[in-house]
N, C-alpha and C positions, 0 to 999 in steps of 0.2 A: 091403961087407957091413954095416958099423956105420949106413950111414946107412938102411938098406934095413929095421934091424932097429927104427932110431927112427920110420921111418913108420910100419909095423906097431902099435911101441903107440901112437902119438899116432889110428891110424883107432878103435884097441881102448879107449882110453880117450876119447873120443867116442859110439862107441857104446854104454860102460857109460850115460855121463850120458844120453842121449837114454832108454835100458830105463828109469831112473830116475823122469826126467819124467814119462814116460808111465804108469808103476805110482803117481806121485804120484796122492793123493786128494783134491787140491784143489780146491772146485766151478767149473764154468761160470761165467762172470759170469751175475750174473742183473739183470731189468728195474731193481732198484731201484737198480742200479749205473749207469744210465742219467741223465745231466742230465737235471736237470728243469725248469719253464717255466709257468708260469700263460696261460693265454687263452682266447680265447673258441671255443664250439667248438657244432654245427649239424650235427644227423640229417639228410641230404637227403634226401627224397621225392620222387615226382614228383606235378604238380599241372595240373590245369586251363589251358592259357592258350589266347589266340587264336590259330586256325589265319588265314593271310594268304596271299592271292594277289597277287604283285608283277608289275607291269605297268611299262612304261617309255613317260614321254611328254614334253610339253615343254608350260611355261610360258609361257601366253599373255592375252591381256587380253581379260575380257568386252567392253567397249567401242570398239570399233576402229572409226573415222571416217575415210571418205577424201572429203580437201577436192578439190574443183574449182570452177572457176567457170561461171556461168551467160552469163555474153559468149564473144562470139569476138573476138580481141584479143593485141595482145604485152604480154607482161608487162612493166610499167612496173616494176613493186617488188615484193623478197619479202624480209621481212623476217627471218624465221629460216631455219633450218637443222636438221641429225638431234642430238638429243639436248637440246635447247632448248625448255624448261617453257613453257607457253602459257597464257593463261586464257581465260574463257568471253567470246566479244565481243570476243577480241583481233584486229585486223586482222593480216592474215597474207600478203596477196596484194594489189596494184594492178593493175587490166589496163587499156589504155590505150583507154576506149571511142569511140572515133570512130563506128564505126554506133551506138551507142545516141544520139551527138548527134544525128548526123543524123537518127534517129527522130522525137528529141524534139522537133527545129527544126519537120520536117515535122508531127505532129503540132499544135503548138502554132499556126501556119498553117492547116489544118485547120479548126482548133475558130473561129480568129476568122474566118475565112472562114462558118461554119456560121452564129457570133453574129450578123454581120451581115444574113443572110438569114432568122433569126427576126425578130429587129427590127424586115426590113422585111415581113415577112409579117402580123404580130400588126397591123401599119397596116394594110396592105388586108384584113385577115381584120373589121376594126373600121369600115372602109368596105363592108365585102360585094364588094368587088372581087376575094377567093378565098375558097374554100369551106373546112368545118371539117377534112375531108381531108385536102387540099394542107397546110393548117396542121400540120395532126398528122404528117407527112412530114418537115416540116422541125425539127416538135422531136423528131423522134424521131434524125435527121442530127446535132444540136447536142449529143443526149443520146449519140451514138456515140462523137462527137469528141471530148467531155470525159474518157467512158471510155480512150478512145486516149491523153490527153494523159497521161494516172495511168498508165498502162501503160508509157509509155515513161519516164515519172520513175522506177515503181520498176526497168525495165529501167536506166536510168542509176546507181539506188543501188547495184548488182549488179558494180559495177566495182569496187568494195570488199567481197575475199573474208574475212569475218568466220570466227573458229574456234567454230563448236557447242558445242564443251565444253572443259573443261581438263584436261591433257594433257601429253603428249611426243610431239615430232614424232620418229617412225621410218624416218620414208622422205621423201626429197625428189627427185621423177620433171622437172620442169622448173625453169628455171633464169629469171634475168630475161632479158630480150629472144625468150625463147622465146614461140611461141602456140597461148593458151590457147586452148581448143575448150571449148564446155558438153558436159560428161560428160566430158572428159578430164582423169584425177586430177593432180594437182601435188604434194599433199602426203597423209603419212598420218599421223595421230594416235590415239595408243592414251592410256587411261588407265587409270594405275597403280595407283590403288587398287583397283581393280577387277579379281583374276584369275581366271586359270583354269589347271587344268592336265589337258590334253587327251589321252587313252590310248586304247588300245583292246584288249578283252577276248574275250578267245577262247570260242566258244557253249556251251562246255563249263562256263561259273563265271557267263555271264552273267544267269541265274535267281536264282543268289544277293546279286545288286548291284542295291539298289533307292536311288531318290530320297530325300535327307535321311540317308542313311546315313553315320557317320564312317569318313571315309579316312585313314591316316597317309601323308602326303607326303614326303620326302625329297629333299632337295638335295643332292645329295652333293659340288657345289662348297662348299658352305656346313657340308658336315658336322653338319647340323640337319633333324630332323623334326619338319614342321609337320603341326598340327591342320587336314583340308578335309572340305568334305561336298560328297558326291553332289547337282551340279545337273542333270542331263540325262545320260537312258541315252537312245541313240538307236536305238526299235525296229525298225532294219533293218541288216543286216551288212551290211559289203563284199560283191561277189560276186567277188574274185578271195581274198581271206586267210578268206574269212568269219569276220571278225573285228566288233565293235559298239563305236562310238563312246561314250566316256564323257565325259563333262567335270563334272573335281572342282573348286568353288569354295573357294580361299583367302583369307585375310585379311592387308588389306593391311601390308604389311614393307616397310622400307627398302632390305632385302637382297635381297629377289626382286624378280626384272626379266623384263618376258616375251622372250622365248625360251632359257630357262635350260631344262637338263635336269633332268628330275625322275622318280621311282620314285614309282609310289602302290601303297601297303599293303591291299589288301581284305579287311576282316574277313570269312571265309566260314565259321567253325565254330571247335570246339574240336580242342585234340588235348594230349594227355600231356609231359611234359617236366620235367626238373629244372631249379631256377631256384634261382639263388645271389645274395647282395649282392655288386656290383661291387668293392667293400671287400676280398673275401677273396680276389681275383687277386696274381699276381703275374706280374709280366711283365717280361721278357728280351730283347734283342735280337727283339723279334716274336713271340714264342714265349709264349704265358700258361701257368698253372699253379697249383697249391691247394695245400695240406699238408692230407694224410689219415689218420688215425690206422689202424692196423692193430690186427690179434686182440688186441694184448698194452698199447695205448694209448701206441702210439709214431706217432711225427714221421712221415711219408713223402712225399719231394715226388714230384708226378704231375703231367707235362704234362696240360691238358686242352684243347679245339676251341670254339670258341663258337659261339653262334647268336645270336638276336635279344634288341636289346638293348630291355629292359621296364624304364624311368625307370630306376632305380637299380640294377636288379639287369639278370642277362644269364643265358641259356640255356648251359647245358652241353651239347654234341651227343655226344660223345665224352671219356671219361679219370672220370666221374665213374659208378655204379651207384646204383639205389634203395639205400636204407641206410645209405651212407657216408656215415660222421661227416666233417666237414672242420673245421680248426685256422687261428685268426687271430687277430688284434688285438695278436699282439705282435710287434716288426721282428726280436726275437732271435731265431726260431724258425728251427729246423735240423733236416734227417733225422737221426734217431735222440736224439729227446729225449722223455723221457716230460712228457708235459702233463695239467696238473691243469685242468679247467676252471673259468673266473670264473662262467661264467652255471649250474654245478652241473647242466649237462647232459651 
């Protein structure tokens, strides 16, 4: 009974103190009771920026040469290989001309065969023992045969496959002791200053993409968007995607290489959006976020979603409203601290 009687007061004297507190008239904390914080602080609006149609295509080279030789022949020598810089006039290819000698031999035979029968013609044409006719027959024969002889010397120089331009070789299709055929490629050379990156754009956006227009590129192996312009809309679709060939010219980089994947950015209008300095993120494990003042000029973190990134600043898609104040520029800032702002906004 005694211990049953000490629970009783000990719940009764609990419950006096608790009627007490609560009849207490001690105020609320109030904001100024709040840490407080200097920093910088930004009304967001929304504002003007470009609306962008993203297309995906790949990095390739305006100038793309494919070597072959002009003989038929086996390949005596080749001297490079895929990835190996080349210059203009570089030899690149020996083909082993055996008919072009023979050409030459026979021609060269030919012609002194010819010389001999002007020689003797211009005698009797000087005796009247043949007429002006017959004459002009055989220097027109002498006139063939010289041409023959030049024909087969530059068929002879052609046995040394020279490189058009300079380059990197991306493809190597025969090998030495293979044979060469005229028209059939051996090598292919592209040059790298020279790109392009080739997409294709749906008939729906292709009205608003004209020549000389700036495209933002993106390499997303490179993590870099580059500055291209519009070289060539090509006025006919596909007939199976109807879709329309673009090609955006780049300027040449050490880092881009043609067949890299690449995004191009098509300015096609305006549209609304909030845009913040990349400065005033904060970012977590993946995750970004702002500090936004509430009613009262307190702290409050707020995940927010990004959108596209504009140099220095970045689009908010989600987590931020027109109106909202956002709080930065000091690393001490915490939910729940009242902030005085530096820039007296």
């Amino acid at each position: 009974m005694n211990n049953i009687k000490q629970k009783l007061t000990y719940i009764t004297l609990i419950a006096a103190v608790t009627s007490l507190s609560a009849c207490s008239d001690e105020p609320a904390p109030k904001a100024a009771n709040y840490p407080t914080a200097t920093a910088q602080t930004m009304t967001v609006q929304q504002q003007a920026v470009p609306a962008y149609y993203t297309t995906s295509g790949t990095v390739t080279s305006d100038h793309r040469v494919s070597i072959s030789s002009r003989l038929s022949g086996y390949i005596r020598e080749l001297t490079v290989r895929e990835g190996d810089q080349v210059k203009a006039g570089q030899i690149l290819v020996r083909v082993d001309p055996v008919d072009a000698k023979q050409a030459l031999i026979q021609a060269k035979a030919d012609l002194a065969d010819a010389e001999a029968d002007l020689n003797r013609y211009k005698e009797l044409f000087k005796s009247g023992a043949v007429s002006k006719q017959q004459l002009s027959k055989i220097e027109l024969r002498y006139t063939v045969a010289k041409s023959q002889v030049k024909q087969a010397s530059n068929q002879l120089s052609y046995a040394e496959v020279r490189s058009p331009v300079a380059g990197v070789v991306v493809e190597k299709r025969l090998s030495q002791g293979d044979l060469a055929a005229p028209g059939m490629p051996i090598l292919t050379i592209e040059d790298p200053t020279s790109l392009l990156v080739e997409t294709y754009v749906s008939e729906g956006f292709i009205s608003k993409i004209h020549e000389n227009a700036i495209v933002d590129v993106t390499i997303p192996s490179l993590h870099q968007t580059f500055e291209g312009t519009v070289r060539q809309v090509v006025q006919a679709a596909d007939p199976v995607s109807h879709q329309f060939l673009v090609k955006v010219a780049l300027k040449a980089s050490a880092d881009i290489h043609p067949g890299m994947f690449a995004q191009a950015g098509f300015r096609v209008g305006e549209r609304q959006a909030i845009i913040v300095p990349q400065s005033t993120l904060k970012t977590h494990s993946g995750l970004h976020a702002v500090y936004v003042l509430d009613a009262h000029g307190i702290s409050q973190y707020r995940l927010v979603r990004l959108g596209q990134t504009l140099g220095d600043k970045v689009e908010i898609v989600a987590g931020l409203h027109d109106g909202d104040t956002i709080v930065w520029g000091n690393p001490n800032i915490k939910t729940g601290m009242k902030i005085q702002a530096e820039n007296g906004k």
